[in-house]
Each structure stands twice: as structure tokens, then as C-alpha cells.
N, C-alpha and C positions, 0 to 999 in steps of 0.2 A: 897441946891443945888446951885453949881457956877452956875452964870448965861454964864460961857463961856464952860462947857459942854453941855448946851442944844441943840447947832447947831450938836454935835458928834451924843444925841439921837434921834435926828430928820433923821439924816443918818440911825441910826442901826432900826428905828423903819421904815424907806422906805425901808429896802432891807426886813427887817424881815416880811413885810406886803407884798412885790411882790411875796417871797417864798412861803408862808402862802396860799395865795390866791389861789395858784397854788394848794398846793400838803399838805397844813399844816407844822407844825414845825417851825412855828415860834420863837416860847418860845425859841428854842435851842441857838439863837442869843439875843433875849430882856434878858432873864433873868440873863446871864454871863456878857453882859452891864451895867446893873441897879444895880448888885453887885458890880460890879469896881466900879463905884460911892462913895461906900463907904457905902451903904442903910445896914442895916441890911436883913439878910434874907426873917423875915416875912412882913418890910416892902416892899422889892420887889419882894416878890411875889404877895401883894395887887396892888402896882402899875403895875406891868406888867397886871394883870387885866384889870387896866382902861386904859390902850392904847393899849393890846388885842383886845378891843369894839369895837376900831376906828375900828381896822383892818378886823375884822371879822363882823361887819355890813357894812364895805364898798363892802367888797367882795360880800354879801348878799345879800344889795340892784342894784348893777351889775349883776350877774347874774339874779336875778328876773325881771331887764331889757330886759333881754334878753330872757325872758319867759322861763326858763328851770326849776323854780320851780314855783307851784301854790298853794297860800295859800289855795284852798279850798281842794288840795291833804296833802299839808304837815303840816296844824294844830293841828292832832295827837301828830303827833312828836313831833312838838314845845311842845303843852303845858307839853306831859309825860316829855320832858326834860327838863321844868322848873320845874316840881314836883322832877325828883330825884334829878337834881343841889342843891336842897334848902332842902332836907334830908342828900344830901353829905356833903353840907354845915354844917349842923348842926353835921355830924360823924364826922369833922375833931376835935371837942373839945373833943372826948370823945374816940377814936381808935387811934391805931396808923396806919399809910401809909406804915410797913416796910413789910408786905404781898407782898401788893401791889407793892413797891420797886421792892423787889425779883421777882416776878411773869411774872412782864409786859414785859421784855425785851425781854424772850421767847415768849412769843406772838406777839409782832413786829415781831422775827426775824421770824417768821411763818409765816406774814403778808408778809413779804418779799421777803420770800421764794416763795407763791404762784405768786403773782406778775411776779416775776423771769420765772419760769416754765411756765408760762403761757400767753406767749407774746401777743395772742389775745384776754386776758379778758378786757375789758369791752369799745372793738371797737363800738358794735353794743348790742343793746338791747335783752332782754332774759325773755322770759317770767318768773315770780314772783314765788319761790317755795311757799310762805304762803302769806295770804289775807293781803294787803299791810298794812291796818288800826292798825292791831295785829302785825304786827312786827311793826313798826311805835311805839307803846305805849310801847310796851315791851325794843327795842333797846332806846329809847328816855329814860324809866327808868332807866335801869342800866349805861347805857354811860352817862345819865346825872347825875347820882349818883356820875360815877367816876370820870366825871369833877371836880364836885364840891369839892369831896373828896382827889382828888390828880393830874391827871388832862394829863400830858405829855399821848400822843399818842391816846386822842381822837379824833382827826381829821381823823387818818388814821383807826383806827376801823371802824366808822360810813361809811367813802368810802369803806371800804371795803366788809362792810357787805352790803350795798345797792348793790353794783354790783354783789356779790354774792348770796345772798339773793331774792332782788326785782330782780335783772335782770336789772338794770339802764346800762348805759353807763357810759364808768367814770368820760366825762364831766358834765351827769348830777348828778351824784351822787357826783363829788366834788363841784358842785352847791348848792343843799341839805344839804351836809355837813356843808358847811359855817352857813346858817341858823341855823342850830340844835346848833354850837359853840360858836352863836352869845348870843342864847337864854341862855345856860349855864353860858357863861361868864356874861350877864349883873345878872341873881343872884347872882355869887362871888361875881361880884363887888360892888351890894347892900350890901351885909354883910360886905366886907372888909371896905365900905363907914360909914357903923354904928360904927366901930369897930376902925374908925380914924385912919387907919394904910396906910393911901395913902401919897406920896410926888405927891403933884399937877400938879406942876411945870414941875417934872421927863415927869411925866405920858401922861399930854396933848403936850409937847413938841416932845415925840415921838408919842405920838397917832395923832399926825398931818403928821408923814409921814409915820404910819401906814395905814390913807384914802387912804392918793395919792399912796404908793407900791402895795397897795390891790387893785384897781382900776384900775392901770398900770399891775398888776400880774392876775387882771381877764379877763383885758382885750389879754390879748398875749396866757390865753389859752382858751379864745372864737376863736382865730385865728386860735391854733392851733392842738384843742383836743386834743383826746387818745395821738397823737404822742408827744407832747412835755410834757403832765401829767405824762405819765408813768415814763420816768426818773427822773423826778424831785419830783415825788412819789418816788422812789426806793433810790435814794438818801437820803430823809428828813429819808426814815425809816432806813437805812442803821445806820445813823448817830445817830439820836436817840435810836437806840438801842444798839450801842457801849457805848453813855454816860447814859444809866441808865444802863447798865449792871456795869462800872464802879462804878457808885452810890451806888447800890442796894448789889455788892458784893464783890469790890474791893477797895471803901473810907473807 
């Protein structure tokens, strides 16, 4: 890696971590960077990994500042979601992702769609359709499966399914989110670490201004809640479900 790209990922990994914080979709900007570079594929998608971490334990340990999550509520979650990360992990040697491909883009734009239609979901709190514990272990299994295993549009699942689901708010529940993303991504990144397919360099270079955009992006929607989440949730899905439908049915 030139050492006079690193100031470029240091930029794309600060906006990618402000966006991220906010509303997720990150990835959509780190990993069209890391490929210009010249990385091979698999190597960046491992290093988007390790400067994912920054981004999404920065945003994690902010909002947990700010008291909106409690580990003695959300350690369910966490651990179901480092059980299916490290089972998805291990399905990506042996399945193929082109399901999955196919599949998700419809469910973003659904994701989307509700969103849309429903300008006052998740202003204010709503009591829980199921006992939080059990959705907790069950959402943290399969969404950490599908981290592991493929990965684009977990962020906005998990928010979405908290606010509909538990009944969160959608500040708290992009709160939540971060933690449950944080947890996923550090087992990728253990596997991609064993698997020596990281550019160091790349990775901490932008995951240095993955802390500060994640930190700067959780902090402007502690300022601003639901109001400024919403669109910048509607966007990231918007956007991502454009480029995996591209992916998934038209590359």
C-alpha cells in the first residue's frame, strides 16, 4: 500500500464511520475504496473488517455513554450474535452467498418501504410484541450468521427489527445496533486475522477515521434523534439496495 493513499483512507473511512453511526452502510463507501487501491477482492473484504471495528465499537462505546444501551439488557444479543457470526463464518467456506445475493435487495427495499410509509415509526417507544430475551438470542442468531456469512445490510435489519419487534425508539435501537455489529464484525475479523488476508496498513489507516466519523456520527444523532436518523436511514437503504440489486442480478 502507497504510503500517500493512506491520508485518501483515512477521509473515506471518516465519512464512512459518521454515515455508519448514524443509520449503517458504511461498507457501501469502505469497500469501493479498498478495491481502487488495487487489493484484491478477498483481501478487502478482510480489511474492511478490521477498520469496520473501529467504526462500530466507536459508535458502541458512545452510545453506551449515553446510557441507551445496558449490558445487563443486551448480552443475549451479544453473545447469540457472536455464536451465529462464527457459524457464518465458517458457511462462507463451504455455501455459496448467490441466495443471498439475490434475495436481500428485496428485503432492504421492504425495509425501506416501511420506513417510508410510516413516518412515525420509532419517534417514541412501543411496548415489545415478544419477550425481549427470545428475540434477543433468536435475531442475534440468524443476523449474526448473516454477518458472518455475507454481511451488506445488517445494520438496517437489526434497527429495524428492534423498533418493530421490541418497540425501541429508533435512537435506541440504532444504539443496539452498533453493539450487536460490533460483536459480528470483531469474529470476521478474527477469522480473516487467522486467515492473513488483512492489509494492515489499509485497514488501521482508515479505521482511525472510522473512531473519529463514528464518534462525530453518534454524536449528531444523540443531538438529533428519530429526525435526522430517519433520512439518513432511508437513504443508506435506498442506496444499498440499488447496488446489491445491481450485484445480485444485473453484474
Amino acid at each position: 500500500m502507497s504510503p500517500i493513499l493512506l491520508p485518501c483512507l483515512f477521509a473515506a473511512g471518516f465519512g464512512a464511520g459518521f454515515v455508519d453511526a448514524i443509520a449503517g452502510g458504511g461498507g457501501l463507501i469502505t469497500v469501493p475504496v479498498l478495491l481502487a487501491t488495487g487489493l484484491a477482492p478477498a483481501d478487502a473484504l478482510a480489511t474492511n473488517k478490521l477498520q469496520a471495528t473501529f467504526g462500530s465499537g466507536s459508535a458502541a462505546w458512545h452510545y453506551r455513554k449515553a446510557r441507551l444501551v445496558s449490558w445487563q439488557d443486551a448480552w443475549p444479543g451479544v453473545l447469540a450474535t457472536a455464536a451465529g457470526a462464527t457459524v457464518g463464518v465458517i458457511a462462507v467456506t463451504t455455501l455459496s452467498p448467490m441466495l443471498m445475493r439475490r434475495v436481500m435487495p428485496f428485503l432492504l427495499a421492504a425495509a425501506a418501504l416501511i420506513v417510508w410509509r410510516r413516518p412515525a415509526l420509532g419517534k417514541e417507544s412501543r411496548p415489545a410484541r415478544v419477550p425481549q430475551k427470545a428475540f434477543l438470542v433468536g435475531a442475534g442468531l440468524a443476523l449474526g450468521f448473516y454477518d458472518g456469512f455475507f454481511g451488506p445490510g445488517t445494520g438496517t435489519f437489526w434497527t429495524l427489527a428492534l423498533v418493530l419487534i421490541l418497540g425501541f425508539p429508533l435512537l435506541q435501537a440504532t444504539a443496539w445496533t452498533k453493539w450487536m455489529n460490533f460483536t459480528s464484525n470483531i469474529v470476521s475479523l478474527a477469522a480473516f486475522a487467522w486467515a492473513a488476508r488483512l492489509d494492515w496498513a489499509a485497514g488501521l489507516a482508515m479505521g482511525a477515521g472510522q473512531w473519529l466519523g463514528a464518534r462525530a456520527g453518534a454524536g449528531f444523532a444523540l443531538r438529533g434523534g428519530a429526525k435526522v436518523i430517519r433520512p439518513v436511514f432511508l437513504w443508506v437503504v435506498v442506496v444499498a439496495t440499488a447496488k446489491m440489486f445491481y450485484d445480485g442480478w444485473l453484474r
